[in-house]
C-alpha positions in Angstrom: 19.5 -3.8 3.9 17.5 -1.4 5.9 16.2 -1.6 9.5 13.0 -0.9 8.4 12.4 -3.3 5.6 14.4 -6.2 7.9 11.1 -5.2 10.5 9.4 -5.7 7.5 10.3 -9.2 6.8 10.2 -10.0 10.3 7.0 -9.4 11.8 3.7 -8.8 10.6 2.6 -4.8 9.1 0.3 -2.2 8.1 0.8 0.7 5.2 -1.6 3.4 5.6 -2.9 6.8 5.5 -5.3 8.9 3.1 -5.0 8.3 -1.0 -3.9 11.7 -1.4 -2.0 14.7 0.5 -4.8 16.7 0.1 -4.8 18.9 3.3 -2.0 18.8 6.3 -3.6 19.1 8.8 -5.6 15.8 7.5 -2.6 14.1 6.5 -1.1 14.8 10.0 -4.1 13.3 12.2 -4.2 10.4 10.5 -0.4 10.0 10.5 -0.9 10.0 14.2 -3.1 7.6 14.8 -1.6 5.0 12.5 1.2 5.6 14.7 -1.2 4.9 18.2 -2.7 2.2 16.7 -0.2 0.5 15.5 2.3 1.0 18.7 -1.2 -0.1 20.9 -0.8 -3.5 18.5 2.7 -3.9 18.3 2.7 -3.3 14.4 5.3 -1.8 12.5 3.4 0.8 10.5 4.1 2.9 7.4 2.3 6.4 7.0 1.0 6.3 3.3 -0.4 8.8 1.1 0.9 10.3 -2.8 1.8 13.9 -4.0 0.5 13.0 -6.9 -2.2 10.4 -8.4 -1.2 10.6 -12.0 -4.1 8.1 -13.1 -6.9 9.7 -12.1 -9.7 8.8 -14.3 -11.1 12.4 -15.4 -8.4 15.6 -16.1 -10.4 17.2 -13.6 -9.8 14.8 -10.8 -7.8 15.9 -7.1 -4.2 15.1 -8.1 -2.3 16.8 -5.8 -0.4 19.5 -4.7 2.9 18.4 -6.2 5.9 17.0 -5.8 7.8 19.6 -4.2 5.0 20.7 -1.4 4.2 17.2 -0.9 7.6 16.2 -0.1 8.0 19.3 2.1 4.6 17.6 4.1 5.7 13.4 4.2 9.3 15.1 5.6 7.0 17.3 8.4 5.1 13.9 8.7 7.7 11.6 9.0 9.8 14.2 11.2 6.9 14.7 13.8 5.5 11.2 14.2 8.5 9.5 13.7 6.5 6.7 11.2 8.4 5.8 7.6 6.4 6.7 5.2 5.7 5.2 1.0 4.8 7.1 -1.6 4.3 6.4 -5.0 6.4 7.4 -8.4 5.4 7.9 -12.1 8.3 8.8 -13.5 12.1 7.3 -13.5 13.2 11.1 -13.0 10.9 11.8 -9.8 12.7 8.3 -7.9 16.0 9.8 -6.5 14.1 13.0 -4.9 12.0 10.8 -3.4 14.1 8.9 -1.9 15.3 11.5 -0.4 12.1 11.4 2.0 10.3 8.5 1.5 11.7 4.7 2.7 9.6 2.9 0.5 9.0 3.9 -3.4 5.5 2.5 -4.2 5.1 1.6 -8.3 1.3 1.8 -9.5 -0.3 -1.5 -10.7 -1.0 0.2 -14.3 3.3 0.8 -14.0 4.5 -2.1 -12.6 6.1 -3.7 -15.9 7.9 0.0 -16.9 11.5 -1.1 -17.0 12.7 2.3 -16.7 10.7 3.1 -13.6 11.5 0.0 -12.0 15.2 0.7 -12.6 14.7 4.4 -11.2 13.4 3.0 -8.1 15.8 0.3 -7.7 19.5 1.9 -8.1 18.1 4.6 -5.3 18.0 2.2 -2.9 15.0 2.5 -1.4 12.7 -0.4 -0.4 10.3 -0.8 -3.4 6.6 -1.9 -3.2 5.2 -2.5 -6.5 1.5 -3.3 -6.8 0.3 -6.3 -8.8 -1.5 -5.1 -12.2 -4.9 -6.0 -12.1 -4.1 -7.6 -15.9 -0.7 -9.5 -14.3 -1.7 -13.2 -12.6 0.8 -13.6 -9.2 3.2 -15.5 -10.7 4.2 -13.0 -13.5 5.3 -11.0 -10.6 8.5 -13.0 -10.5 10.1 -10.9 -13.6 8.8 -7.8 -11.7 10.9 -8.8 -8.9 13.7 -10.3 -11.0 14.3 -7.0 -12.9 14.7 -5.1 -9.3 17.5 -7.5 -8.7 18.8 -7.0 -11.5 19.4 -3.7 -10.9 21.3 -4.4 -8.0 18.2 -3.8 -4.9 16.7 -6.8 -2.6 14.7 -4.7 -1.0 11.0 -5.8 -2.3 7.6 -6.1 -1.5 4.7 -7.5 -3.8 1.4 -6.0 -3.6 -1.7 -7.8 -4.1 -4.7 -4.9 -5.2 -7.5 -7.3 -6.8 -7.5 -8.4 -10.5 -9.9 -7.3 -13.4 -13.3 -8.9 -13.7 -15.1 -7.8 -16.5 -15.8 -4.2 -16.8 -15.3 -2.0 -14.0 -15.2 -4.6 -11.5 -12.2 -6.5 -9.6 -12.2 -9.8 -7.4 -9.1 -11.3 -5.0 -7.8 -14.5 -5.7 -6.3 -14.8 -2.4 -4.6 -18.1 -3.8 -2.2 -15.0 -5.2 -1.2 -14.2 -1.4 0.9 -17.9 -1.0 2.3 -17.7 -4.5 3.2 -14.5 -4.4 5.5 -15.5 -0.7 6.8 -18.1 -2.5 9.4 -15.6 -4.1 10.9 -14.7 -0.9 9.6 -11.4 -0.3 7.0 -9.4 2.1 3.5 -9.6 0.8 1.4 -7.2 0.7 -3.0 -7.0 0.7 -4.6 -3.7 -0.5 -8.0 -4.3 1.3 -8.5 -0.9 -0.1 -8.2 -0.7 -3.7 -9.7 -4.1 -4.4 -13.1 -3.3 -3.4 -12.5 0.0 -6.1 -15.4 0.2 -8.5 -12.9 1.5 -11.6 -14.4 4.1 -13.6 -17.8 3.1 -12.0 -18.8 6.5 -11.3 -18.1 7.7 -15.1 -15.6 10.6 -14.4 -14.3 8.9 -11.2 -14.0 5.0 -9.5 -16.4 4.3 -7.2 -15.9 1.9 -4.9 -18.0 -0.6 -1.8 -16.0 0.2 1.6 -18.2 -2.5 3.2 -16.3 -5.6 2.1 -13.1 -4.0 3.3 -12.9 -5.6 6.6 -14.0 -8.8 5.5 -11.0 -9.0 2.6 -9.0 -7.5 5.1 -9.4 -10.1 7.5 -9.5 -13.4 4.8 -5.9 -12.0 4.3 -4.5 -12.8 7.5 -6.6 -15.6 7.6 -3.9 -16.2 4.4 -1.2 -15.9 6.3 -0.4 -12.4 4.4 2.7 -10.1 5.6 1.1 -7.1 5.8 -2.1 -5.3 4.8 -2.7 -1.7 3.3 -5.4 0.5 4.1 -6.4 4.1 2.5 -8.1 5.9 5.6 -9.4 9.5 5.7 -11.5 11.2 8.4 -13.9 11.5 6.3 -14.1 9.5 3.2 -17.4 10.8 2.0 -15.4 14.3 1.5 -12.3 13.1 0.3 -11.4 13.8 -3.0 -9.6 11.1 -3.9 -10.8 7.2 -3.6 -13.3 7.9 -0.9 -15.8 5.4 -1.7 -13.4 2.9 -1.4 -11.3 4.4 2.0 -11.5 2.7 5.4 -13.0 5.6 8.0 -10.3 6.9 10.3 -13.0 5.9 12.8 -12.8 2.4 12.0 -8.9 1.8 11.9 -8.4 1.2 15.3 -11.6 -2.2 15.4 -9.6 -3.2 12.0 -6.5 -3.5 13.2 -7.3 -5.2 16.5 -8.9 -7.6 14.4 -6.0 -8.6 12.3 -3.7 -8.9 15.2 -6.3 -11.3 16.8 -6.0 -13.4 13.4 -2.0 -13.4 12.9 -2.0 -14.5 16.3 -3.8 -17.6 15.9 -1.5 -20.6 16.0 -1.3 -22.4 12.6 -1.7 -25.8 12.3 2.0 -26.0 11.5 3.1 -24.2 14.7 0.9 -26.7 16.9 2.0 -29.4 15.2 5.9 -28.1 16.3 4.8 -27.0 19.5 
């Protein structure tokens, strides 16, 4: 098992970073101050962000650069900041030269039942984070999990991203936060991608950033393992999943907030103390 996904299991965490590798010199600032942030807060912190967002709702949407460039910039990243970084994967073939770079393989929510994918991801060794479909309920995450042990990796983490409500609308269950723990792994909140408008905008999702902090912070309230955050300099610019992107401006206030909420004693721990 890994140092970083044994941090991982042991202490609270953040995943974040813009939705897409769109620019470097972007990619790079934000990089850095997850890394101040989460050092001021005594977080563990992965840098996040994908070469490639295969599910973009138009053809013509920002996919990314590529694999091969984007690699080339989460190894500059993760070289001159020193934070891990996730990423995600589409295919079983893009996995291993991933893993190369990456410490965590992230697997979509529309992918997170492929067998072949999931078996990809697992035999490279690499921690795996696979987001909850917003079709799955928690508890058919279990066979998610069970088939990554199957193929021989332990190193898992469950990601809650809201569930489908109708058309073009999602809402948290955040009873799916305890269940999900139950199974013995990390646990994950995307305070992010669950306030995502899907296809709300017709050729793109839309998305209402306002109810980020408030999820966020009902999810440590949960007693959740770690939170996720898309955050760009700009979200009203970015061209991928601004609407729903925490501003870089923000991060800092959101994270002190969290910490101030893990560190409440809970009942149990009085009640021991």
């Amino acid at each position: 098992m890994n140092t970083l996904y044994t941090k991982l299991k042991q202490g609270h965490f953040i995943f974040a970073g813009p939705c897409a590798l769109e620019e470097y010199g972007m990619a790079l600032e934000t990089a850095y101050k997850v890394k101040e942030v989460s050092e001021k807060y005594k977080l563990t912190a992965v840098f996040k962000s994908s070469f490639d967002k295969a599910n973009r709702t138009s053809a013509s949407g920002f996919r990314g650069h590529g694999m091969k460039l984007g690699l080339e910039w989460l190894a500059r990243i993760k070289e001159e900041t020193g934070l891990p970084v996730v990423t995600d994967i589409h295919l079983p073939e893009q996995a291993a030269p991933v893993a190369e770079v990456a410490d965590v393989l992230q697997i979509p929510a529309f992918l997170c039942r492929q067998t072949d994918l999931l078996e990809a991801a697992a035999k490279t060794g690499a921690a795996v984070n696979v987001k909850k479909g917003q079709f799955l309920a928690p508890w058919d995450m279990e066979q998610v999990k069970n088939k990554l042990r199957s193929f021989g990796n332990e190193q898992i983490l469950l990601t809650e991203r809201g569930a489908s409500f109708g058309y073009n609308n999602l809402v948290v269950d955040f009873r799916s936060l305890p269940i999900m723990q139950k199974m013995g792994v990390p646990v994950i909140f995307d305070a992010t991608h669950s306030v995502q408008i899907p296809g709300g905008q017709g050729a793109c999702s839309g998305g209402c950033r306002e109810f980020i902090a408030g999820l966020a912070r009902a999810a440590a309230a949960m007693g959740v393992d770690g939170v996720f955050f898309e955050t760009h300099p700009n979200p009203d610019k970015a061209l991928c999943d601004g609407p729903n992107s925490l501003p870089l401006s923000q991060f800092e206030q959101m994270i002190k907030e969290l910490t101030a909420i893990w560190n409440i004693p809970s009942a149990v721990d009085v009640q021991q103390a």
